[in-house]
C-alpha positions in Angstrom: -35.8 50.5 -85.2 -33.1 48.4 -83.9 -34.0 45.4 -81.5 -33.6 46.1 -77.8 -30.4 46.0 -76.0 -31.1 43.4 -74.2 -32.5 41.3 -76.8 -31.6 37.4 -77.1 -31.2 37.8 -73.0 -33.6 35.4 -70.6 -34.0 35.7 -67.0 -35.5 33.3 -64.8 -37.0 35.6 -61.5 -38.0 33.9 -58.3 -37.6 36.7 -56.7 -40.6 38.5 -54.7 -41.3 42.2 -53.0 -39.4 44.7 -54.4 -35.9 44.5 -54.9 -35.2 41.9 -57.2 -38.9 42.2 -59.1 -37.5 45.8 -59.9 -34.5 44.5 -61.3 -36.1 42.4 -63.5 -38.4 44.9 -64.5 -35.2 46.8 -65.8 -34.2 43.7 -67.5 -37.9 43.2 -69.1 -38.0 47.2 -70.2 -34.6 46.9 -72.0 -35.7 43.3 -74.2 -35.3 40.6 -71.9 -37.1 37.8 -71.7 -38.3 37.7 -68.2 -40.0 34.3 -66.7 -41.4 35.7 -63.2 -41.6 32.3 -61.1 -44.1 33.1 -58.3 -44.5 30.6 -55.1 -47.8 28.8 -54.3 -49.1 31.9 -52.1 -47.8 34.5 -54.7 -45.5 37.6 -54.6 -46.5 39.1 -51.4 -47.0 42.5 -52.9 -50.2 40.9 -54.9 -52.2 42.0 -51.3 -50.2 45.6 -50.2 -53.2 47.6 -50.7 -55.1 49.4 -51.4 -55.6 50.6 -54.3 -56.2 46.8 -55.5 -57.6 45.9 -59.3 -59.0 42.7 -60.4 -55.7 41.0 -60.9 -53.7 42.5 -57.4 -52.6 45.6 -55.9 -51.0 49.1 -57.4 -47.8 47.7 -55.8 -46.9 44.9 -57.4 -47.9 46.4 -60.8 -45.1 49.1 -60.1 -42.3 46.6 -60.8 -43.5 44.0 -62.5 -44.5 45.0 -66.3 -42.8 43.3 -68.9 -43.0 40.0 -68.0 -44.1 36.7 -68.3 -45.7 34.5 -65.3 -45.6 31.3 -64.3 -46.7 29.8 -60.5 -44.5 27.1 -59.3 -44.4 24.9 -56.2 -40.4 24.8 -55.7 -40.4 22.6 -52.6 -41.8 19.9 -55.0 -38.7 18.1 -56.4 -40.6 17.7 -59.9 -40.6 21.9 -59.9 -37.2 21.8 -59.7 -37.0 19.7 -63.1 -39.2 22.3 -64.7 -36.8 24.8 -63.4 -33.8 23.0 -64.7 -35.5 22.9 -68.6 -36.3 26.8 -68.2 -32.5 27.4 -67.0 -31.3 25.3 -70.4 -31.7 28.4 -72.1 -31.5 31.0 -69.8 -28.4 33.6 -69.0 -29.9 34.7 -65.5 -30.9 33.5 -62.6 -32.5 36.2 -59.9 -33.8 35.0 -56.8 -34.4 36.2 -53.1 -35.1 33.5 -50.9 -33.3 33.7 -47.7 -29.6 32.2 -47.8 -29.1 28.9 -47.9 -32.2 28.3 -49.3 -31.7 26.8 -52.7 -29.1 24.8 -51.3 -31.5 23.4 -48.7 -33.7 22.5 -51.8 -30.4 20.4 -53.5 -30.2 23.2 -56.0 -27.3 25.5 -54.5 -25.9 27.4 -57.1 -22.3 25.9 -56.7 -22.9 22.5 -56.1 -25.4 22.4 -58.8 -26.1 25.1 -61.2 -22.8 26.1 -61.9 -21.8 23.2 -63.1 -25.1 21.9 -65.2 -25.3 25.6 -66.4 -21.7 26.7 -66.4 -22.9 30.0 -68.4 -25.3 30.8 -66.1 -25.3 34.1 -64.1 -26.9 33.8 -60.4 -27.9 37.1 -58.9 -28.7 36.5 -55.2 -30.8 39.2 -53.2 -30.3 39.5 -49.6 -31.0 41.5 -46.4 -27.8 41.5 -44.8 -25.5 39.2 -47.2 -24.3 35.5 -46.7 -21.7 36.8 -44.0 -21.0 38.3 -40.9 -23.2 38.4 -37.7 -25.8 39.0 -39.7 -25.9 36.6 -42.5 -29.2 35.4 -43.3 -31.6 37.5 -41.5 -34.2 38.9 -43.8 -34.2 41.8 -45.4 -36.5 44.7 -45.0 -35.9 48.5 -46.3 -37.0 50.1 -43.1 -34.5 47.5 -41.3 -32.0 48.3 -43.7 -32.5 51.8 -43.1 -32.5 51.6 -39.5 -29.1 49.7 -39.3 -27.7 51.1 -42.0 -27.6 54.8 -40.3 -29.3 55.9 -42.8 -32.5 56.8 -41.0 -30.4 58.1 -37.9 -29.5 61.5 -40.8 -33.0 61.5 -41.8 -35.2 63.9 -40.5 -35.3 66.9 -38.4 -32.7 67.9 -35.6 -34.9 68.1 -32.9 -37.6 65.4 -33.9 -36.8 61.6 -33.8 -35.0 59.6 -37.4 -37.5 59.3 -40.1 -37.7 56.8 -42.5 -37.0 58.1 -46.2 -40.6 57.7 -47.7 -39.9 55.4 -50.6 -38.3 52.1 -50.3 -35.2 53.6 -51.1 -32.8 50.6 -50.3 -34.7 48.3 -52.1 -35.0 50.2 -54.9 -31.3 50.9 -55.0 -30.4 47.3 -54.0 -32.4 46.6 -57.4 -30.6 48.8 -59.4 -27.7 47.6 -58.0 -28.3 44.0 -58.7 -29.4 45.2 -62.7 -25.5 46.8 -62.9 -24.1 43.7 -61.4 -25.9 41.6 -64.0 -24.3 43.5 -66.9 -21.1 43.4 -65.5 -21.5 39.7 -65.5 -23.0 39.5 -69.1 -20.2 41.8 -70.5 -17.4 39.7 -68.9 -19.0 36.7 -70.0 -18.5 37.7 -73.2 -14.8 37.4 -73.1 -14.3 33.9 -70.8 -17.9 32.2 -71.4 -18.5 31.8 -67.9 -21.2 32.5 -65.6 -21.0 33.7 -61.8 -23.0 34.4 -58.8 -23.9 37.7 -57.7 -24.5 38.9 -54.2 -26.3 42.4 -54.0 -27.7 43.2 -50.3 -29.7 45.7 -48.5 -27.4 46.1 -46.0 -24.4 46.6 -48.4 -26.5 49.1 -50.7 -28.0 51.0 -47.2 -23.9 51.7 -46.1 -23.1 53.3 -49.8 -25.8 55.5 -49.8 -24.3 57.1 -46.7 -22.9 60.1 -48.7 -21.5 62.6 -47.8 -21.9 62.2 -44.0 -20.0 59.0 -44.3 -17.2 60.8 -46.2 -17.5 63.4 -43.2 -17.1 61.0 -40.8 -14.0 59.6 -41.9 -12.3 63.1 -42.3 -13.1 64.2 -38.8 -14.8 61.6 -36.9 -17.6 63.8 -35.7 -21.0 62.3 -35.5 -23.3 63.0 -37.7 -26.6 64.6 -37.1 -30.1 65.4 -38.8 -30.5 68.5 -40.6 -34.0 68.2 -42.2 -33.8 69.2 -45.8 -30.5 71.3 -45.2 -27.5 70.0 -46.1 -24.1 68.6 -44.1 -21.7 70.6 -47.0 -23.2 73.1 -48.6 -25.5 76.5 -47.7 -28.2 77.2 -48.4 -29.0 73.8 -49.5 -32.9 73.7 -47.7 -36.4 74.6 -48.0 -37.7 77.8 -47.8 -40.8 79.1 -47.2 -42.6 81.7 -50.0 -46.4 82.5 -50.4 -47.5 79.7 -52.3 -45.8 76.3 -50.6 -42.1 75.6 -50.1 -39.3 76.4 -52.6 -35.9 74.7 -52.4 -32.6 76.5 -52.9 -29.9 74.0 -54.1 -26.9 76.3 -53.9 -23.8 74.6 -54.9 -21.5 77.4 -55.6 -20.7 80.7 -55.1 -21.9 82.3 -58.6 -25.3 80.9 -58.2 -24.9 82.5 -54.6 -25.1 85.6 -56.0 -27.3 85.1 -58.9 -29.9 84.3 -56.3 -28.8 87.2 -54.7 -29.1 89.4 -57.8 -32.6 87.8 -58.5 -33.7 88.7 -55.2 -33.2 92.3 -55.9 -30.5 92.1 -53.0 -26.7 91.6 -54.9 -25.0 93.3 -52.0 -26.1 90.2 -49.9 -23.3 88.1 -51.9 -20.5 90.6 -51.0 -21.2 90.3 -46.9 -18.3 89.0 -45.2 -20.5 86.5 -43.8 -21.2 85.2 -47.3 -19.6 85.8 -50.0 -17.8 81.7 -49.9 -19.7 78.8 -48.9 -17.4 78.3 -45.9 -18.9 81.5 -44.4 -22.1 80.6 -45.6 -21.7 77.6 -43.5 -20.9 79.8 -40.7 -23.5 82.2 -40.6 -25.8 80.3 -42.2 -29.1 80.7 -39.1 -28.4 84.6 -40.1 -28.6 83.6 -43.8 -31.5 81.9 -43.5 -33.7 84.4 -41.6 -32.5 86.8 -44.5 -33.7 84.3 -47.1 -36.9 83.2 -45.4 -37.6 87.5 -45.0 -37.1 87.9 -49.3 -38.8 84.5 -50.3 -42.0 85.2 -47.8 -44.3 86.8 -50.5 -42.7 85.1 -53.7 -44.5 82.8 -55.7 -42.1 79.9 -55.4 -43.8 78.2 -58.1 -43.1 80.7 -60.8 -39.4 81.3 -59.3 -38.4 77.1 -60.0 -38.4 78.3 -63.8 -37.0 81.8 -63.1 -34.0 81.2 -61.3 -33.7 77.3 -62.6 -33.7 80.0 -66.2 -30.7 80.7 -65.0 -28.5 78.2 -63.7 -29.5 78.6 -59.8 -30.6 75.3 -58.3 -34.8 75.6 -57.5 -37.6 73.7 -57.2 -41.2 73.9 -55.3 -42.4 71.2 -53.8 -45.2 69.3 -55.8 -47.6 66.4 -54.7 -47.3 63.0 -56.5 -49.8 63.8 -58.7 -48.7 67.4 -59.8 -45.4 65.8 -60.5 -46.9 63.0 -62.8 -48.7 65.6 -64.7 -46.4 67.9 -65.2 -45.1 68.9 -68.3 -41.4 68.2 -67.9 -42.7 63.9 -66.8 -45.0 64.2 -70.3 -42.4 65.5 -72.1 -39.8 62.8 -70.8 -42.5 60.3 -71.7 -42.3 59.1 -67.8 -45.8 57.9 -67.6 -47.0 55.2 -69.6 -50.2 54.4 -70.8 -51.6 50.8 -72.2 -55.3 50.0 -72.1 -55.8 49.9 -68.3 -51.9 49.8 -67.6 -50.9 53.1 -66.0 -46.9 53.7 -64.6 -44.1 55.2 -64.5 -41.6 55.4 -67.7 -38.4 54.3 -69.0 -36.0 56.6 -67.1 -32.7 55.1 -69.1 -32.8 57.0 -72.6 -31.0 54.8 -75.0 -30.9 56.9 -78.4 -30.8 53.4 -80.9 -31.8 50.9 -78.8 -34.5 52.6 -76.3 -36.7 50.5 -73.7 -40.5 49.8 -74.5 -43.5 49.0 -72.9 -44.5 45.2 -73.9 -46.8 43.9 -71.6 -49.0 44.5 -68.4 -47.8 42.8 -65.0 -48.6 39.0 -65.5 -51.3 37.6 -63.7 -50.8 34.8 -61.1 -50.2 31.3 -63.5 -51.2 33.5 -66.4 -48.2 31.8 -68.8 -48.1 28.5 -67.3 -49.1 26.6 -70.3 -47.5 29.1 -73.1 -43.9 28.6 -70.9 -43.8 25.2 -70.3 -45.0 24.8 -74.2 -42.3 26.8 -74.8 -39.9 24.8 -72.5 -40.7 22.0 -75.0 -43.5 20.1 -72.3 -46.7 18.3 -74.1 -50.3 18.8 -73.2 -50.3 15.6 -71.3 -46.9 16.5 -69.2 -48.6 20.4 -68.6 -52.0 18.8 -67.5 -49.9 16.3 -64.9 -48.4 19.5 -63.1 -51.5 20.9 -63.0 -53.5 18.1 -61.3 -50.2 17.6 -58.8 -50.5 21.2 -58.0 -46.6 21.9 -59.3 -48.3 24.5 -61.2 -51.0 26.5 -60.2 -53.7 28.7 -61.7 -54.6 30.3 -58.2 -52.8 31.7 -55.2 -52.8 29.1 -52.6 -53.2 30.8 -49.1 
């Protein structure tokens, strides 16, 4: 098997929470060496709980496989040293801290880094960006949610704006930051430079705004919440049949009437009131009190495979743990297993040069002496950090 794609790559993560840990975690699945850097009290997600384990919480195992850890006191200048020799030989730099903060430390990435480490690349994960009226205030999904719009689409019409129930701005804000990173890798390649990248919550929160944004700009019309139903397209919702609720993802007018067809009903597609999705759209409380009348005593489990069979958008609802038992998430080898390590997989299929599961989530100071070895630090030098606390073994509350 070939080596990794990312092989040869190191990353340097200070980052915490969410965002920038699941970046990393992309890094780390892909072949990069990843050197978490954890603060004196630890990543906060260590104690979002339950479930816990011996070593931390379910959480902070979700993003954090595939690295190594190492607990430094970065408001010591002596940590910043130690930083400096793990940089020597790094290509990224990915950090959280709010703005200004490395600078307020003496080790801003343009004053400093850039030009000790002129290859280096500095991805920078914020709330709301270094910018604007908001510059520097933290960054939170739910906030990001909140002020984004996104939450004010989320949700039924006549109940109040939901939050989307998975972090879904930090998550994309991660993924975000792991395209930046390559971008700045790949160009790298051709001037030898590094950069610094900015990737915010904020900034991520606005993009996902499709298509009401898109909307928006055509007509100017605000935008309201439609449940599961859809701004575009009907019937884009959930529908209820005898066993639990079935979505219909109609996207076009054949698989209109293949649903049609299925449901025994074909002249239903050649209604006026139907037969384009414009109509559709129209008509579509009429619609759905037809579709809710032929669904009723389906089993909408059996159906997913039966229309999905034949090219018409469906899918019942499962629970988290249906869905990670399925066959499909076996088949797609998206769970792994390692001794007691249990997560999700590798969603990026790479047919040469595919992502593997190395190591369990690091626990606090578990690499301190194997990366500062590493870093080229004797015994004596490693024992010194130790006793003035630069390094630590424990969480310090």
């Amino acid at each position: 098997m070939s080596n990794p794609s990312l092989n040869g790559i190191k990353v340097v993560d200070l980052s915490r929470v969410l965002g920038g840990p699941l970046c990393t975690q992309i890094l780390g699945d892909h072949g990069a060496e990843i050197l978490k850097v954890e603060p004196p009290a630890g990543d906060e997600t260590r104690g979002w709980g339950p479930p816990y384990h011996e070593r931390g919480s379910a959480y902070y195992d979700g993003v954090n496989r595939n690295k190594k850890g190492i607990a430094l006191d970065m408001r010591q200048p002596e940590a910043h040293q130690i930083l400096f020799r793990l940089l020597e030989t790094a290509d990224v730099l990915v950090e959280n801290f709010k703005v200004g903060t490395l600078e307020k430390w003496g080790i801003g990435f343009t004053d400093v880094l850039q030009k000790k480490f002129p290859r280096l690349i500095h991805c920078r994960v914020t709330g709301f960006g270094s910018n604007g009226p908001y510059a520097g205030f933290p960054g939170y999904d739910a906030v990001a949610q909140a002020t984004s719009g996104l939450m004010s689409i989320n949700g039924d019409a006549d109940r109040p704006p939901v939050r989307i129930g998975v972090p879904i701005v930090d998550l994309t804000t991660g993924m975000n930051a792991v395209i930046a990173i390559l971008l700045a890798l790949y160009e790298r390649e051709t001037s030898g430079l590094g950069q610094s990248i900015e990737v915010s919550l904020y900034d991520t929160a606005v993009s996902l705004i499709h298509p009401h944004a898109a909307n928006w700009f055509l007509d100017g019309k605000p935008q309201k919440r439609l449940g599961s139903a859809h701004p575009n397209i009907t019937p884009y919702d959930l529908f209820p049949t005898a066993n639990g609720m079935l979505f219909l993802g109609i996207g076009n007018d054949r698989q209109f009437a293949g649903l049609c067809k299925e449901l025994g009903h074909p002249e239903i597609a050649q209604d006026p009131r139907f037969t384009i999705n414009a109509n559709r759209a129209k008509n579509k409380a009429e619609l759905r009190v037809i579709l809710e009348d032929l669904l009723a005593d389906r089993d909408g489990k059996a159906m997913t495979a039966e229309l999905m069979s034949k090219g018409i958008p469906a899918g019942a609802v499962q629970t988290v743990e249906d869905a990670l038992q399925h066959p499909q998430t076996k088949a797609r080898e998206m769970v792994i297993e390692s001794g007691e390590y249990r997560g999700t997989g590798i969603p990026i299929k790479l047919s040469r040069t595919p992502g593997k599961f190395k190591c369990r989530p690091p626990q606090y100071g578990e690499n301190n002496t194997e990366i500062l070895t590493d870093a080229g630090y004797s015994p004596e030098e490693i024992e010194r950090f130790k006793e003035m606390q630069i390094t630590l073994e424990k969480p310090r509350k």
